[in-house]
TIRODO-20695 format. One line per field, with one value per atom (N, C-alpha, C, O): residue number from 1; atom name; x, y, z. Coordinates in nm, 2 decimals, always signed. Example, Ala and Ser with C-alpha at 12.3 -4.5 7.8 and 13.67 -1.06 7.14 Angstrom:
% residues 2
koldo = (1; 1; 1; 1; 2; 2; 2; 2)
doti = (N; CA; C; O; N; CA; C; O)
xx = (+1.32; +1.23; +1.32; +1.42; +1.28; +1.37; +1.29; +1.34)
yy = (-0.57; -0.45; -0.33; -0.33; -0.22; -0.11; +0.00; +0.11)
zz = (+0.78; +0.78; +0.78; +0.85; +0.71; +0.71; +0.79; +0.80)
This chain:
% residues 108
koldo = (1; 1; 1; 1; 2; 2; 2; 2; 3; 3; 3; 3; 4; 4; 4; 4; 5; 5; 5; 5; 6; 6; 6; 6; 7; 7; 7; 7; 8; 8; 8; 8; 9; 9; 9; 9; 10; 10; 10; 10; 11; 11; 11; 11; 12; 12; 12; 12; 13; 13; 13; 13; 14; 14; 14; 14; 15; 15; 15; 15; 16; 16; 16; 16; 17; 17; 17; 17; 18; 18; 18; 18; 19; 19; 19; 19; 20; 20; 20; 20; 21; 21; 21; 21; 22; 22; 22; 22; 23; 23; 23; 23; 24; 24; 24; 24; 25; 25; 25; 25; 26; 26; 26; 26; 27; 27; 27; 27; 28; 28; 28; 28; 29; 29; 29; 29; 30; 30; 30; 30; 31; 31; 31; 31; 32; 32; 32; 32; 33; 33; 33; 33; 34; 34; 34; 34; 35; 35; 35; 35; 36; 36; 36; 36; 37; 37; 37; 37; 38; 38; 38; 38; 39; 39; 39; 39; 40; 40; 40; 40; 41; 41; 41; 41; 42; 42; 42; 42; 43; 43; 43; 43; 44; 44; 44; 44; 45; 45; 45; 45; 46; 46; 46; 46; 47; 47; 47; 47; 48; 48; 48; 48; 49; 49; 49; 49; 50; 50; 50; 50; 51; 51; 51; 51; 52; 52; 52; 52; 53; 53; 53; 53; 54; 54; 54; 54; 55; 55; 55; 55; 56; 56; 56; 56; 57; 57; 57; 57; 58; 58; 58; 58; 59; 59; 59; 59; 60; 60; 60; 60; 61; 61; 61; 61; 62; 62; 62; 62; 63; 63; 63; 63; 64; 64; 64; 64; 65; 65; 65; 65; 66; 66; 66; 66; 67; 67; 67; 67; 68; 68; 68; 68; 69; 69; 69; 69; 70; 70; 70; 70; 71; 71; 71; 71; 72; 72; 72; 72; 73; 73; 73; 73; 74; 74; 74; 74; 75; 75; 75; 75; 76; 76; 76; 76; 77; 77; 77; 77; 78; 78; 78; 78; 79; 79; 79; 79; 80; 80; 80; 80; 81; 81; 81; 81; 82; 82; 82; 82; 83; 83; 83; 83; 84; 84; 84; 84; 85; 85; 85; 85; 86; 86; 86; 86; 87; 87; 87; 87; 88; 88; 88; 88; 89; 89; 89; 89; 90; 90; 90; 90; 91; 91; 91; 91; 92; 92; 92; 92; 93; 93; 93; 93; 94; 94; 94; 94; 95; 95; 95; 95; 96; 96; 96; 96; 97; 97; 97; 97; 98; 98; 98; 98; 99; 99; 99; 99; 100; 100; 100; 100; 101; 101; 101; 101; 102; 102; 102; 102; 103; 103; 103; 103; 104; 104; 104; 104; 105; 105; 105; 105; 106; 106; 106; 106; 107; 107; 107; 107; 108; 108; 108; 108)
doti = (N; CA; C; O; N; CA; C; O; N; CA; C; O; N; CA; C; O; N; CA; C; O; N; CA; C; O; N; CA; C; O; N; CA; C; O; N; CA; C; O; N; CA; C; O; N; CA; C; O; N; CA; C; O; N; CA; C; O; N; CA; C; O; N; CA; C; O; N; CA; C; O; N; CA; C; O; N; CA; C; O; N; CA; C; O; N; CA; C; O; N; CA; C; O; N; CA; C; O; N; CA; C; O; N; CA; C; O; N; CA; C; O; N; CA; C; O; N; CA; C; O; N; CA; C; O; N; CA; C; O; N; CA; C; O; N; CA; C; O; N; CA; C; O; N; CA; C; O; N; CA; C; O; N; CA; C; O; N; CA; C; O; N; CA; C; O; N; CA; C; O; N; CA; C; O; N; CA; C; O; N; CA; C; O; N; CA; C; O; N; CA; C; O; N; CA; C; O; N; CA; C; O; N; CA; C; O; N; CA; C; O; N; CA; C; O; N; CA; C; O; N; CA; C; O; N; CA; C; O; N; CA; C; O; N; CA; C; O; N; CA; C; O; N; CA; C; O; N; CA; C; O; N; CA; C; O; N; CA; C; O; N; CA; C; O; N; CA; C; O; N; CA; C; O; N; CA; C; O; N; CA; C; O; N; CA; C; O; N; CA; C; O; N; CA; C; O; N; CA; C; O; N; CA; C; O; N; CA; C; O; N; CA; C; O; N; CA; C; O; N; CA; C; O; N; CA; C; O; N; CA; C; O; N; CA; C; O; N; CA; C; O; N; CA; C; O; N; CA; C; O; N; CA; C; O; N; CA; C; O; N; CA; C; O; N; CA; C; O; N; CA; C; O; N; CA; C; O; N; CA; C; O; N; CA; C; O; N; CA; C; O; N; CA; C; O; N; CA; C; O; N; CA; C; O; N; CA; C; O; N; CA; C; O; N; CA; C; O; N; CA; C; O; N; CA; C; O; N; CA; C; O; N; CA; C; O; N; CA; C; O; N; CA; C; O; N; CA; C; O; N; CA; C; O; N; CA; C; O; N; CA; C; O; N; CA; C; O; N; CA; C; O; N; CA; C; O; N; CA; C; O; N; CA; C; O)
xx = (+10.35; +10.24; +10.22; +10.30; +10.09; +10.06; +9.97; +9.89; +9.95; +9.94; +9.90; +9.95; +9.85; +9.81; +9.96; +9.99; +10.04; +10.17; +10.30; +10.40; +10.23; +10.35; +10.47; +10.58; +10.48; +10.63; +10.70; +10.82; +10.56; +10.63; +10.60; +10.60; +10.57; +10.52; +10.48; +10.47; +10.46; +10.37; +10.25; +10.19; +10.21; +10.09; +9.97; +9.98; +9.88; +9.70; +9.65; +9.66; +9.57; +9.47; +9.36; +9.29; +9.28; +9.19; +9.19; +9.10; +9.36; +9.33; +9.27; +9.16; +9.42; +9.39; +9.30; +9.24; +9.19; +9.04; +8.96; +8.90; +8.97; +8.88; +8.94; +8.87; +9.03; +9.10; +9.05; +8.99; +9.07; +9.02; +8.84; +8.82; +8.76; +8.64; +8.61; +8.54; +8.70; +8.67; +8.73; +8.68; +8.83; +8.84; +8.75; +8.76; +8.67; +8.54; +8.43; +8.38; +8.44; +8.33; +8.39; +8.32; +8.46; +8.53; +8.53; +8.49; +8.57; +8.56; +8.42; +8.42; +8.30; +8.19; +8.17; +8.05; +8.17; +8.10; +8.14; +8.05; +8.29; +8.36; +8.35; +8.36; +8.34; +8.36; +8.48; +8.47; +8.58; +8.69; +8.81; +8.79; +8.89; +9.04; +8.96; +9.00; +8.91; +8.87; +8.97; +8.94; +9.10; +9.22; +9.30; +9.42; +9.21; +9.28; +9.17; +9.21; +9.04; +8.95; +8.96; +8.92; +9.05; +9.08; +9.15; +9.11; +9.25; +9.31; +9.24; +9.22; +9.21; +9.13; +9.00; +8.97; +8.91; +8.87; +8.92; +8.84; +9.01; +9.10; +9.17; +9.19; +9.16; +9.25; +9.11; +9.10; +9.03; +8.93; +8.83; +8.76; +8.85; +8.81; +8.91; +8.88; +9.02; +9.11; +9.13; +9.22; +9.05; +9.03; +8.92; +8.92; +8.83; +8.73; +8.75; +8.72; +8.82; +8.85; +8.91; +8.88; +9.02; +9.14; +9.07; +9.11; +9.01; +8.95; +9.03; +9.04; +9.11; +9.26; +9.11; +9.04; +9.13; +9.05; +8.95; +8.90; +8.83; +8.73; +8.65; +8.72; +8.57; +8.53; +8.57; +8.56; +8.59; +8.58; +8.46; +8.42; +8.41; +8.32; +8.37; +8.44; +8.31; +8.37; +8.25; +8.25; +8.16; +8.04; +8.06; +8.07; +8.07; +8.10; +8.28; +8.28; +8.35; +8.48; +8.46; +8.50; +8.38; +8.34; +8.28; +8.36; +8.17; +8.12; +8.26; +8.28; +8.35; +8.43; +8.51; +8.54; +8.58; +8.69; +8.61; +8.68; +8.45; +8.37; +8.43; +8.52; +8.34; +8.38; +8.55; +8.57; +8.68; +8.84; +8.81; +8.84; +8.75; +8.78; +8.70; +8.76; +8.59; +8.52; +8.64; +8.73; +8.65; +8.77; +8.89; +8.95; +8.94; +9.07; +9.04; +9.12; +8.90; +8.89; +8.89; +8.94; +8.80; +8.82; +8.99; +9.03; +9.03; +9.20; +9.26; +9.35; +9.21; +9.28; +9.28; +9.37; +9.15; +9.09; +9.14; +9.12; +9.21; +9.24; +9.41; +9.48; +9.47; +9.57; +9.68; +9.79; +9.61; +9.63; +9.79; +9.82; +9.89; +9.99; +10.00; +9.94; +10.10; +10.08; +9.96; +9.95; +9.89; +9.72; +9.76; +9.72; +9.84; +9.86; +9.90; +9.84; +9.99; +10.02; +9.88; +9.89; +9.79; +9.66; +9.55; +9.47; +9.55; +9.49; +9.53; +9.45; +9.63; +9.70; +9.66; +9.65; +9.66; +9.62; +9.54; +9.54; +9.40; +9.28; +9.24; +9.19; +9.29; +9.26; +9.27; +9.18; +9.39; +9.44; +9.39; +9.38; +9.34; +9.24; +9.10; +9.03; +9.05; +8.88; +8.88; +8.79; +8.99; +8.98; +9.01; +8.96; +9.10; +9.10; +8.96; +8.93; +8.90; +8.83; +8.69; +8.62; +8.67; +8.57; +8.62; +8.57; +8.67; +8.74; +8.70; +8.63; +8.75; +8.64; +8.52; +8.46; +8.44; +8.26; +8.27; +8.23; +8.32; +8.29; +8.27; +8.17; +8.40; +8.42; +8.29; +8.24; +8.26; +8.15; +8.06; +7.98; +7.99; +7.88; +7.89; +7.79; +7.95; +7.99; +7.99; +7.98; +7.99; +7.98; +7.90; +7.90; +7.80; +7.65; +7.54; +7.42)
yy = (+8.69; +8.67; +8.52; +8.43; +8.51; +8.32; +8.31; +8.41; +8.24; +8.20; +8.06; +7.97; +8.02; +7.91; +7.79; +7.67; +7.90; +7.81; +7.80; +7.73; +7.93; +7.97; +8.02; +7.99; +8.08; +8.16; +8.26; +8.26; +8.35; +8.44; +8.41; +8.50; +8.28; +8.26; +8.12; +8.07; +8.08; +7.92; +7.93; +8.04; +7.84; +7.78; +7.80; +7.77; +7.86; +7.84; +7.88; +7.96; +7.73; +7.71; +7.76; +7.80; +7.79; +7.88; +8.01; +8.09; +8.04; +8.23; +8.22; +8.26; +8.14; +8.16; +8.14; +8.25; +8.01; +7.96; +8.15; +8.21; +8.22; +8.34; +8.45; +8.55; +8.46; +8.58; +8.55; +8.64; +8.39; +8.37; +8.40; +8.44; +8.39; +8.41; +8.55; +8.61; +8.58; +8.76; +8.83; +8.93; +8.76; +8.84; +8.81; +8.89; +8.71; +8.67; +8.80; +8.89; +8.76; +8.88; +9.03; +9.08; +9.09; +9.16; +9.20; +9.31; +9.11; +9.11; +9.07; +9.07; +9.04; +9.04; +9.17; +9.16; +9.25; +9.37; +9.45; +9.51; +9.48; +9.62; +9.57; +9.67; +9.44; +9.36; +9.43; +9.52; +9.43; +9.48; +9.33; +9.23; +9.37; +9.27; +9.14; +9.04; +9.11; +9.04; +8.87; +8.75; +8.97; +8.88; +8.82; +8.81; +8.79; +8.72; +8.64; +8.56; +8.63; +8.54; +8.44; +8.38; +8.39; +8.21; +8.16; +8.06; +8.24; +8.24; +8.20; +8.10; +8.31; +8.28; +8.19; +8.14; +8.13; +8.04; +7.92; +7.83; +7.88; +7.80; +7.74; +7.64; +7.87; +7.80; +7.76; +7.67; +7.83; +7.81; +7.67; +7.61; +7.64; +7.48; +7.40; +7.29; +7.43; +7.33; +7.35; +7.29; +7.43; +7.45; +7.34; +7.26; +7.38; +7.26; +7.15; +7.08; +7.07; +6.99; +6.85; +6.73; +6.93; +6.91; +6.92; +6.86; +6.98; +7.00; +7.10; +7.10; +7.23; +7.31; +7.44; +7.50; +7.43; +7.53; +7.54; +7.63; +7.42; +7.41; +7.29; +7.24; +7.22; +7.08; +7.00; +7.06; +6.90; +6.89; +6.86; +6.75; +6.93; +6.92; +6.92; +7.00; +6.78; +6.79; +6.81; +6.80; +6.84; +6.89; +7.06; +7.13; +7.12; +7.23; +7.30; +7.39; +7.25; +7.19; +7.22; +7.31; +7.11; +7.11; +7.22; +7.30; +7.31; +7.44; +7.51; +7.53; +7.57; +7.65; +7.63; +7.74; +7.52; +7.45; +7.53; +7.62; +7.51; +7.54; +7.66; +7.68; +7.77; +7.93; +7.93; +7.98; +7.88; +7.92; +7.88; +7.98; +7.74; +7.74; +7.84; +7.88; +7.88; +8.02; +8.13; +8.14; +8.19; +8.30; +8.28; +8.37; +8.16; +8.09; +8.12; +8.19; +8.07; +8.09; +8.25; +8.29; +8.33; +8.42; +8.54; +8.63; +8.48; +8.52; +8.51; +8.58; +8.41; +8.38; +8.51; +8.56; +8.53; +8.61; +8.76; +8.85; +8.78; +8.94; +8.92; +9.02; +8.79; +8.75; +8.78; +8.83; +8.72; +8.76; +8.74; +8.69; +8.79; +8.79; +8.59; +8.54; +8.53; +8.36; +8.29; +8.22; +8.30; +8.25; +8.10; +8.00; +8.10; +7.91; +7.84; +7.74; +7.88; +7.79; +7.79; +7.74; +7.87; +7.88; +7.78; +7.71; +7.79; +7.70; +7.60; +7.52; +7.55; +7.38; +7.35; +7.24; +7.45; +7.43; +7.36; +7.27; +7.43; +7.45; +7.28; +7.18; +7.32; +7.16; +7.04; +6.95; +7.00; +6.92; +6.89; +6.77; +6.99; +7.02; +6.97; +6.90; +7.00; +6.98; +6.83; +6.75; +6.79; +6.60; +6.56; +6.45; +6.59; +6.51; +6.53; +6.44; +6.64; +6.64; +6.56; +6.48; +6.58; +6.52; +6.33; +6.29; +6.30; +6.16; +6.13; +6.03; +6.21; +6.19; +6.19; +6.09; +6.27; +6.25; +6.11; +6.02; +6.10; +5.95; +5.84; +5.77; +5.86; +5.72; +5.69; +5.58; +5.85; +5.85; +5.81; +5.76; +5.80; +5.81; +5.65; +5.62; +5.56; +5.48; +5.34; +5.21; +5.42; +5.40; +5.33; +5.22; +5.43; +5.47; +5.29; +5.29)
zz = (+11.83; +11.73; +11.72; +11.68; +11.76; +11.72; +11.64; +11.64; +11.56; +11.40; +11.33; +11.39; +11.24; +11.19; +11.16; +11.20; +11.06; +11.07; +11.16; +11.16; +11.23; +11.37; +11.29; +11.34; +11.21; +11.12; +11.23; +11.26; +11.29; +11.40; +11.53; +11.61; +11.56; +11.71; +11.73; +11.62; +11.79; +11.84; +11.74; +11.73; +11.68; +11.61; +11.74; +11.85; +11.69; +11.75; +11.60; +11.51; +11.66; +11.51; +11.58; +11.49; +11.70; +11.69; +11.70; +11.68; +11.73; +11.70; +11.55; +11.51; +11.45; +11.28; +11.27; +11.27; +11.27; +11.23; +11.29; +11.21; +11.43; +11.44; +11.34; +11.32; +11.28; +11.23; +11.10; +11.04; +11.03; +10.89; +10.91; +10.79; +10.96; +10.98; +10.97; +10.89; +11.07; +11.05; +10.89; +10.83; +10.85; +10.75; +10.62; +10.53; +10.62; +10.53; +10.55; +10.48; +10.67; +10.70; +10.66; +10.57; +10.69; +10.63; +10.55; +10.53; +10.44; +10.29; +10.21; +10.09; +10.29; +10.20; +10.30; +10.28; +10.37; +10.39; +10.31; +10.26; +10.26; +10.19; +10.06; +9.98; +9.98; +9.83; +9.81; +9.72; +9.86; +9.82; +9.86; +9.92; +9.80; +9.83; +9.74; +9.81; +9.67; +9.57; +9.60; +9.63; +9.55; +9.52; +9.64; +9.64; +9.74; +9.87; +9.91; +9.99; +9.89; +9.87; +9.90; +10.00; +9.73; +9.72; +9.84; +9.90; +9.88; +9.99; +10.17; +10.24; +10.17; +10.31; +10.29; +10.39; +10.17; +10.18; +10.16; +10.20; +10.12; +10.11; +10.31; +10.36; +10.34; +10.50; +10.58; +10.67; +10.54; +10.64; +10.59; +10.66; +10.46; +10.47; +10.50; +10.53; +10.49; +10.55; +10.72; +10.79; +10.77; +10.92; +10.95; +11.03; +10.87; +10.90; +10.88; +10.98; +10.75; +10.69; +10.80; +10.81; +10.88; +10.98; +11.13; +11.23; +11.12; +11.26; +11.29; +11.42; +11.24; +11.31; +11.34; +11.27; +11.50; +11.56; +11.57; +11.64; +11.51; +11.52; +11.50; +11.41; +11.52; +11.51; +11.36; +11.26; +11.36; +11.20; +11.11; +11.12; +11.04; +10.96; +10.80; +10.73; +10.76; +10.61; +10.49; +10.37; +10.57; +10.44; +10.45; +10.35; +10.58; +10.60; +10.50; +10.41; +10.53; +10.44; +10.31; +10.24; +10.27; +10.07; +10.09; +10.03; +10.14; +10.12; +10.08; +9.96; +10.19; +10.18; +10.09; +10.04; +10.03; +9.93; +9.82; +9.77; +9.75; +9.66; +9.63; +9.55; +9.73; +9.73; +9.71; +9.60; +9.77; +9.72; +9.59; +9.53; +9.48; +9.41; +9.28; +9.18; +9.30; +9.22; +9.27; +9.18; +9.36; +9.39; +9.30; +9.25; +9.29; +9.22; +9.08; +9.01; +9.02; +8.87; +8.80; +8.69; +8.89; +8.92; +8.91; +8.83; +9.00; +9.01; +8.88; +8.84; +8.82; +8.70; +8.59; +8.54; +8.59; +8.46; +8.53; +8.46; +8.66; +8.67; +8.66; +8.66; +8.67; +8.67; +8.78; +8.77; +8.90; +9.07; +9.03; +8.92; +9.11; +9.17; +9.22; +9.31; +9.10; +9.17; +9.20; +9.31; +9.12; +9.12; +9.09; +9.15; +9.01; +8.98; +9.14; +9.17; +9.24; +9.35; +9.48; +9.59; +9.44; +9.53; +9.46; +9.52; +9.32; +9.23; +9.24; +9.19; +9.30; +9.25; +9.42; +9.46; +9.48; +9.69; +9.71; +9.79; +9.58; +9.61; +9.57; +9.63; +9.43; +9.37; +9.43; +9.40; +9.53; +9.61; +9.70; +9.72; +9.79; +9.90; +9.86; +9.93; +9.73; +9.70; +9.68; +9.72; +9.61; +9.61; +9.69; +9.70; +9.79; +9.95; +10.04; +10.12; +10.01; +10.08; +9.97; +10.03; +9.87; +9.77; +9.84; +9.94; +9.81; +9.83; +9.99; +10.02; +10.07; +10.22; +10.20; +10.24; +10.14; +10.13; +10.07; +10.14; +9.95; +9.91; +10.01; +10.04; +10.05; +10.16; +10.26; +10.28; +10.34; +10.44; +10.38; +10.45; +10.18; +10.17; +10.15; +10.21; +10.11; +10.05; +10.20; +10.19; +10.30; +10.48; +10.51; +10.56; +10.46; +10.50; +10.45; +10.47)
């Protein structure tokens, strides 16, 4: 099994980046699994973010970080299973990556 953090196998960040894609899709076709959301948008802006499996785009990035953190607020109010250590992911991730736009715009 290969995988984003490699737990069961060698790391490939483009298998993870096609699997997290598919399961977006997934999950806006059935509106089901709600509460895994924050989650998989969360990896998949930090796929872009990083460039792990796919080019780096950091406006594409702030899109996806956007959507984990609504799913996160979200989680809160159904009281997900550990919603605070995806919330505190998300948060972390949105200002590293907010703090990159600055710099590029700041560039320009």
């Amino acid at each position: 099994m290969y995988g984003f953090y490699g737990d069961a196998g060698e790391k490939d960040y483009g298998l993870a980046f096609e699997y997290y894609q598919e399961a977006v899709q997934l999950l806006n076709e059935t509106n089901d699994d709600d509460d895994i959301m924050s989650d998989i948008y969360y990896r998949l802006a930090l796929c872009w973010y990083k460039g792990y499996g796919t080019d780096q785009d950091i406006l594409v990035a702030f899109h996806y970080i956007n959507e984990a953190e609504f799913y996160s607020y979200c989680d809160r109010f159904t009281d997900k299973f550990m919603w605070q250590s995806i919330a505190k992911r998300i948060e972390l991730l949105r200002s590293e990556i907010k703090h990159s736009l600055d710099e590029v715009l700041e560039n320009k």
